[in-house]
Each structure stands twice: as structure tokens, then as C-alpha cells.
C-alpha positions as CSV (number, residue, x, y, z in Angstrom):
1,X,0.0,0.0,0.0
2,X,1.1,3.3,-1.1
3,X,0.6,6.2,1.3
4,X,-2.3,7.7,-0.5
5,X,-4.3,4.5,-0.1
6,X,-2.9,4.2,3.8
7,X,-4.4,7.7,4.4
8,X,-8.0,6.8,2.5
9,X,-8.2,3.9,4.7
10,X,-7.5,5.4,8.1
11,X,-10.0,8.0,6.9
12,X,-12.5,5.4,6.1
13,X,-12.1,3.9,9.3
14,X,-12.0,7.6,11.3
15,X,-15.4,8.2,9.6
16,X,-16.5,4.5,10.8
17,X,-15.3,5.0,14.1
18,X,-17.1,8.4,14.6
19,X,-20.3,6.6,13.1
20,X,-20.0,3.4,16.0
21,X,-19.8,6.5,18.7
22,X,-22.8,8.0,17.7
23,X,-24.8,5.0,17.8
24,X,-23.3,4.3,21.2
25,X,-24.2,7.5,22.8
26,X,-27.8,7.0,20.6
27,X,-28.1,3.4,22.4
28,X,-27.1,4.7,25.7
29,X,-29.7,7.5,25.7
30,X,-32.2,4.9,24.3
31,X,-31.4,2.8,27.4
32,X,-31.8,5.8,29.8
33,X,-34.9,6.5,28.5
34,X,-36.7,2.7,28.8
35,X,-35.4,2.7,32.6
36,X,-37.1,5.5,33.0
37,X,-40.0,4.6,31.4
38,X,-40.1,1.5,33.4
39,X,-39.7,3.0,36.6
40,X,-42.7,5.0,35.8
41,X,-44.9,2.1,34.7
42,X,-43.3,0.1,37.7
43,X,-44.8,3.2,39.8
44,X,-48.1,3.5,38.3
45,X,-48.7,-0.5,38.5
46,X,-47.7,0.0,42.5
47,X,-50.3,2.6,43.3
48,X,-53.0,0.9,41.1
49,X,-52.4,-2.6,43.0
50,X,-52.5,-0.4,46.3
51,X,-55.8,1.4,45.2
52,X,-57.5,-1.8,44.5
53,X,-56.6,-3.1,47.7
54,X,-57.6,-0.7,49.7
55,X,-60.9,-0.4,48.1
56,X,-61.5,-4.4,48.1
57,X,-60.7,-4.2,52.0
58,X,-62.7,-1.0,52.5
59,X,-65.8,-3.2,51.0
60,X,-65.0,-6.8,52.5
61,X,-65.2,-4.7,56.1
62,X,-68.4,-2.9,55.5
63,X,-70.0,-6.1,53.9
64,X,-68.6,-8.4,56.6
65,X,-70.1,-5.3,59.0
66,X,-73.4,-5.4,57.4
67,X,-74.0,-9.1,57.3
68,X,-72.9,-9.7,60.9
69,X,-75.5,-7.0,62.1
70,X,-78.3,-9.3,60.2
């Protein structure tokens, strides 16, 4: 290889390593962004399974209230 050809080719493979950081950093924020996403859905599945519970046990104690004073 001549020099000419040696400078294409680290070139080429500047271009391809600037290219591979890029979709790094783009797979990195990608990441960020689905743990967050997850802790939110993680948060929002919490409060609804809490909310149900509560209001099951609010109605199991009135109805077992009710049907003992029969």
C-alpha cells in the first residue's frame, strides 16, 4: 500500500469509528430512556395494585359489617 491509499483507509475507518460513537451514545440514551420509562410504569402499577386493595378491603369490612348485624 502506497501512502495515498494508507491515508484513504484510516480515513474510512475515522469516519466509521465516529459513526459506531454515535450509535453508542444514541443506544445509551435509548437505554436511559426505557429505565425511565419503566420505573414509571413500575410506579403506576404500585399505586394501582394499592388502590384496588384498599378499596376491596374498605368493601370486605363494610359487607362483613353489614352481614354480621343481620
Amino acid at each position: 500500500m502506497n501512502e495515498n491509499e494508507l491515508v484513504a483507509k484510516l480515513d474510512r475507518i475515522e469516519r466509521q469509528l465516529t459513526n459506531l460513537n454515535r450509535e453508542v451514545v444514541q443506544a445509551i440514551e435509548a437505554g436511559k430512556s426505557a429505565h425511565h420509562r419503566i420505573d414509571d410504569l413500575k410506579h403506576d402499577i404500585c399505586w394501582t395494585l394499592g388502590t384496588s386493595v384498599t378499596v376491596v378491603g374498605i368493601f370486605a369490612s363494610v359487607l362483613t359489617s353489614v352481614l354480621s348485624h343481620m
